[in-house]
N, C-alpha and C positions, 0 to 999 in steps of 0.2 A: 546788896542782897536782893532787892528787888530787879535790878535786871537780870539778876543770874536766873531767880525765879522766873522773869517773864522769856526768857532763854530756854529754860527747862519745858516752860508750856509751849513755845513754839516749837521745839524741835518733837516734844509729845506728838502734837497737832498732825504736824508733819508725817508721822509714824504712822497715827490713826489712820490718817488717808492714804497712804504707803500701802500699809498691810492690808486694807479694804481693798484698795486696787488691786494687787496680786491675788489676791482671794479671787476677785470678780474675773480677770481676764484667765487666769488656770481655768475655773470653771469655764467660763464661755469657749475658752480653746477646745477642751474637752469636751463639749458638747459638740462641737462642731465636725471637730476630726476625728473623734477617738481617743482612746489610752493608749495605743500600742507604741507612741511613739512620746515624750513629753515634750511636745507643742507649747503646750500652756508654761514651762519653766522656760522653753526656750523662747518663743514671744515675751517673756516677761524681763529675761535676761539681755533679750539682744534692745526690748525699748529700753530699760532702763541704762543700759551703757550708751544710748541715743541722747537721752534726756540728760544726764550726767555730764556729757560733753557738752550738749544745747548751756545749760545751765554756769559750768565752767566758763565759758566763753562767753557769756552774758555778763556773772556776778564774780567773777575773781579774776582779778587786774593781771596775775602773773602764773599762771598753770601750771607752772616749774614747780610750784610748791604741791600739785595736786591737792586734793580732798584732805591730807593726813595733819594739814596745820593751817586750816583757813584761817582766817582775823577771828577771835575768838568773840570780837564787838560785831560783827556782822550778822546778824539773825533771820536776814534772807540765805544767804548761806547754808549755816548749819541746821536751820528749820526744812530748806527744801533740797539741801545736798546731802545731808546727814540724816536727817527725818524722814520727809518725802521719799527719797529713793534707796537712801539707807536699809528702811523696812520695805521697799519694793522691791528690793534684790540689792546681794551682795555683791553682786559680778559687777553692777557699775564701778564701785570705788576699783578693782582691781582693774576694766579696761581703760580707764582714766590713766590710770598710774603708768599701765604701759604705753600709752599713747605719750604720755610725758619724756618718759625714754625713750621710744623713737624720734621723737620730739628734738631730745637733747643729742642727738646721734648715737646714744647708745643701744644700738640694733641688737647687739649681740646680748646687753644685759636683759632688754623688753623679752627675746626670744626664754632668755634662763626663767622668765617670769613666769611667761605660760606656762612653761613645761613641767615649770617646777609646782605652781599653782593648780593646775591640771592632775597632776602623778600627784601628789602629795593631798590633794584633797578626794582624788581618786581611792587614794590608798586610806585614808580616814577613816571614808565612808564606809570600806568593805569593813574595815580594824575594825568600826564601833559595832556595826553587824555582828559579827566574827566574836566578836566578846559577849555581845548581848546573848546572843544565841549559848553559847558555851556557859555562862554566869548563869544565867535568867532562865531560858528555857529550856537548856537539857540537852 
């Protein structure tokens, strides 16, 4: 019980400093360049699948398995793959993933990933829009 707890607070920790991050670099992007274009998601999207890979290659012995089943006793790990960058963006674990498949020679499966990841979270965003608007405001 106590390592799961001290598990739970590391991968917290992790999170705290994640989400502070991406707060801080949106903003500064946006300060910098503007809104018209989002800078700030995409610098935050494109470090954290930089970092994610940095990370991978550091602390997980075999990257075939990607992010979705580290060593569950490893709490560098899930504190700074799970935590850390987890809550700094989503788009890490997904370019990890596909880089695993390219990886494994599966080109053609990594390519279904994007596309499908891309169109399907594409198509999400407009749905919950789309519903919201319609349900909630009229």
């Amino acid at each position: 019980m106590l390592h799961t707890l001290g598990l739970w607070l590391f991968i917290g920790l992790g999170g705290f400093i994640g989400g502070l991050a991406r707060f801080w670099l949106t903003g500064w992007m946006a300060r910098r360049l503007g809104q018209n274009f989002p800078w700030g998601t995409l610098s935050v999207n494109v470090s954290g699948a930089l970092l994610i890979g940095m990370l991978s290659s550091l602390l997980v012995a075999d990257t075939s398995i990607g992010i979705s089943t580290p060593d569950q006793s490893d709490m560098r790990v899930l504190g700074l793959m799970i935590g850390l960058v987890g809550s700094y963006t989503t788009v890490s674990s997904f370019s990890l993933q596909t880089l695993v498949l390219i990886r494994q020679g599966k080109g053609w499966l990594a390519g279904i990933n994007v596309l499908a990841s891309v169109g399907l979270t594409l198509g999400a965003v407009w749905l919950g829009y789309w519903l919201t608007q319609l349900l909630f405001i009229g």
